[in-house]
N, C-alpha and C positions, 0 to 999 in steps of 0.2 A: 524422500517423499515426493510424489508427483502432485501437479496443481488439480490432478482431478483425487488424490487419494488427499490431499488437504482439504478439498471440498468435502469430501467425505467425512473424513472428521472431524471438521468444524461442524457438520452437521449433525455427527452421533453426539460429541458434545454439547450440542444448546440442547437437544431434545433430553439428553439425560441430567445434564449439570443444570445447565439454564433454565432450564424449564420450555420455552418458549422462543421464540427470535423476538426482538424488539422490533418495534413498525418501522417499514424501510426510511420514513424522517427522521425519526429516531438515529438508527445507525448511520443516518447520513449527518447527522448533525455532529455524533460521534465518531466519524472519520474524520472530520473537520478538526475534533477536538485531537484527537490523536497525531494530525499530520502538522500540527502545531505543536504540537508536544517533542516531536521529532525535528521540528525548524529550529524550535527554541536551542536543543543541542547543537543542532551545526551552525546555528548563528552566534555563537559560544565556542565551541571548538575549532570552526573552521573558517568563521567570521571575524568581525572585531567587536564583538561587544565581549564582556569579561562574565566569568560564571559568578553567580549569586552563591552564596553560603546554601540554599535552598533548591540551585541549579545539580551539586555536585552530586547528588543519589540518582541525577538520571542516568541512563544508559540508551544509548542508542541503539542498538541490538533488541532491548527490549521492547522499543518504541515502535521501528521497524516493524516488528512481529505483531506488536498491537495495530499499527496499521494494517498488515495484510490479514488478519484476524477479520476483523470487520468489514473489510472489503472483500473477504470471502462469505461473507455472512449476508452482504449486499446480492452478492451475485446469486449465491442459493435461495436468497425469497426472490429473485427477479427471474429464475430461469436461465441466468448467465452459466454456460459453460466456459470457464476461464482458460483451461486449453485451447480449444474452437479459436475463441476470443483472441489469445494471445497471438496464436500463426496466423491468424486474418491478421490481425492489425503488424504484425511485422512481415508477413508479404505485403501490405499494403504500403508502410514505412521504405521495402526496398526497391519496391518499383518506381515509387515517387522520386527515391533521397538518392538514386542509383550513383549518382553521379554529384550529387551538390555539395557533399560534403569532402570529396575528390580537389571539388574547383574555388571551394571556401578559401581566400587568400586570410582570412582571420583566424585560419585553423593551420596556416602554415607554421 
C-alpha cells in the first residue's frame, strides 16, 4: 500500500465506519496518546524500565499502526498530502545532513 492509497483508506474508513473525522485537537491530542502508548513499549522492551503484568498485551506493531492511523487522519482534514510531504522533507533532510552524518565522530 502506498502513503497516498493509505490516505485513501483511512479516509473511505472514517466516512463509512466512523462516521465522521474527530476535530483536528481532538486527534492531535490522540496522537499524543498513541505515540505514548508506543514509548511506553520501547521503554519496556528496549529501555530499562521492566513490563507491568498490564504492559504485556501491548504490541508494538499495533501501536505503530495506531500512530500512523491518526496521523493520516491529521493530514486528510489538514489538506496534507503525505507523499508530497514526505519527498520534500527528505530532500530537505539530504541537502542539509549531506555530509554530517559522514563526519559525526559519535557515529563512528
Amino acid at each position: 500500500m502506498t502513503i497516498e492509497e493509505a490516505q485513501e483508506a483511512v479516509d473511505q474508513w472514517i466516512k463509512t465506519i466512523g462516521i465522521r473525522y474527530f476535530s483536528e485537537l481532538t486527534n492531535m491530542a490522540l496522537l499524543s496518546e498513541e505515540v505514548g502508548e508506543m514509548a511506553r513499549i520501547i521503554a519496556r522492551k528496549y529501555g530499562d524500565q521492566s513490563f507491568k503484568e498490564s504492559d504485556k498485551k501491548l504490541n508494538l506493531e499495533d501501536e505503530m499502526a495506531d500512530v500512523l492511523f491518526v496521523l493520516i487522519c491529521l493530514a486528510n482534514q489538514t489538506g496534507v498530502d503525505l507523499t508530497k510531504a514526505f519527498k520534500k522533507n527528505l530532500f530537505k533532510k539530504t541537502k542539509r545532513d549531506i555530509n554530517r552524518h559522514q563526519l559525526n565522530e559519535k557515529l563512528k
